[in-house]
C-alpha positions in Angstrom: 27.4 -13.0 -2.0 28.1 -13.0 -5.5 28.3 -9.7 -8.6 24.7 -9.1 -9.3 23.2 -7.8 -12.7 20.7 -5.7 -10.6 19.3 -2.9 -12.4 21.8 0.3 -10.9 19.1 2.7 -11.0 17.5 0.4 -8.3 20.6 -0.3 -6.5 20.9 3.2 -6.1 18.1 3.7 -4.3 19.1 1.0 -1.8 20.3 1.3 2.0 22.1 -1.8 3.0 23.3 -2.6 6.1 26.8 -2.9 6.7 26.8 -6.2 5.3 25.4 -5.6 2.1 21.5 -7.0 2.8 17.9 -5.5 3.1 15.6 -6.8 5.0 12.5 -8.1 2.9 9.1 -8.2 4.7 7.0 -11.2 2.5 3.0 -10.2 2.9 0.1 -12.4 1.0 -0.9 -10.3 -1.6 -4.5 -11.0 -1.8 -5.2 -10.8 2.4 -2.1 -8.5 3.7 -1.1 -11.2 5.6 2.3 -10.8 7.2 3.6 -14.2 6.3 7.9 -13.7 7.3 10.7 -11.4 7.5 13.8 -12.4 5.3 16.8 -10.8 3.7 17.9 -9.7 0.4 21.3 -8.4 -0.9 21.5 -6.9 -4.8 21.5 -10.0 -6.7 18.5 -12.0 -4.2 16.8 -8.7 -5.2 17.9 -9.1 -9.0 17.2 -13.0 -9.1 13.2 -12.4 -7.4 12.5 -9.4 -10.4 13.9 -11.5 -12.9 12.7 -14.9 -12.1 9.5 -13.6 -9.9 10.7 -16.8 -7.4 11.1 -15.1 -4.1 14.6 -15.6 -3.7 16.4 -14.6 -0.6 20.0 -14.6 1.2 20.5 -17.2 4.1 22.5 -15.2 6.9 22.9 -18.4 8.5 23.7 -20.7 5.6 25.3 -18.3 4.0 24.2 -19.0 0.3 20.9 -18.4 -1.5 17.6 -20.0 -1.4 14.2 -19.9 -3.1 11.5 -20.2 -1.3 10.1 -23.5 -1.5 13.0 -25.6 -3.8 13.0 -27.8 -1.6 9.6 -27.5 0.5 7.6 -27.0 -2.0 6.1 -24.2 -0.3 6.5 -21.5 -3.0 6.4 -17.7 -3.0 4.9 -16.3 -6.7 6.0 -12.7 -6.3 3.1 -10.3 -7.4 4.8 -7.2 -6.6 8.0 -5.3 -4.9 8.3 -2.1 -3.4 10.5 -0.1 -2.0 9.7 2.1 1.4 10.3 5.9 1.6 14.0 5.5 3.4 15.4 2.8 0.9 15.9 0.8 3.4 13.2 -2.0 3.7 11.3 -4.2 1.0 8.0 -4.7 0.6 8.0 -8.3 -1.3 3.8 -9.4 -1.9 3.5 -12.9 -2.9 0.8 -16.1 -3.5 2.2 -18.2 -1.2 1.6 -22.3 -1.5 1.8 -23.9 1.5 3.3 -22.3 5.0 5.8 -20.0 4.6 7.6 -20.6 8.1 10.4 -23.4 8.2 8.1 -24.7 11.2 5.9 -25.8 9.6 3.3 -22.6 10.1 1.0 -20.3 7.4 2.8 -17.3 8.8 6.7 -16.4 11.1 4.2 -14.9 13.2 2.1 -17.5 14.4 4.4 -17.7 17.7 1.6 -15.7 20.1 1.1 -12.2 20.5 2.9 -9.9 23.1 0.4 -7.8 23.4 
């Protein structure tokens, strides 16, 4: 993870967990669609407001990525919020294409518990 030119007021309000990330739940922002959960530290969070590419961190690649470069299966962020505790993103998009690596519309295609 790199210095970020995130906007301090907004990293203020920010609770990251102990290694510097928030998690970022990606919703279609026409249906409300849950399409995937994914995580953001300062400058993922800088990079999507600035570039309005959802752009996230890798935990297991360790580096950056925006959605689709290399799928094709884009995220055009419409909106970003913040919830209540700081600690969880709410990141609505116009997705193209499916937004799981498998291939799938949604993360959350995998069958229902309950």
């Amino acid at each position: 993870m790199s210095v970020t030119n995130l906007d301090p007021a907004i990293a203020a309000r920010l609770k990251r967990t102990a290694d510097g990330l928030v998690p970022a739940v990606v919703q279609q922002h026409d249906t409300g669609e849950v399409l995937m959960l994914a995580w953001m530290d300062d400058e993922a969070l800088h990079r999507t407001l600035t570039t309005r590419d959802a752009t996230y961190w890798s935990r297991s690649r360790g580096e950056y990525w925006v959605k689709g470069a290399t799928s094709g299966h884009t995220q055009s962020v419409v909106s970003v919020a913040l919830d209540c505790d700081g600690d969880t993103l709410l990141v609505r998009v116009d997705q193209t294409g499916a937004a799981c690596h498998t291939g799938d519309r949604t993360c959350f295609d995998a069958g229902r518990l309950l």
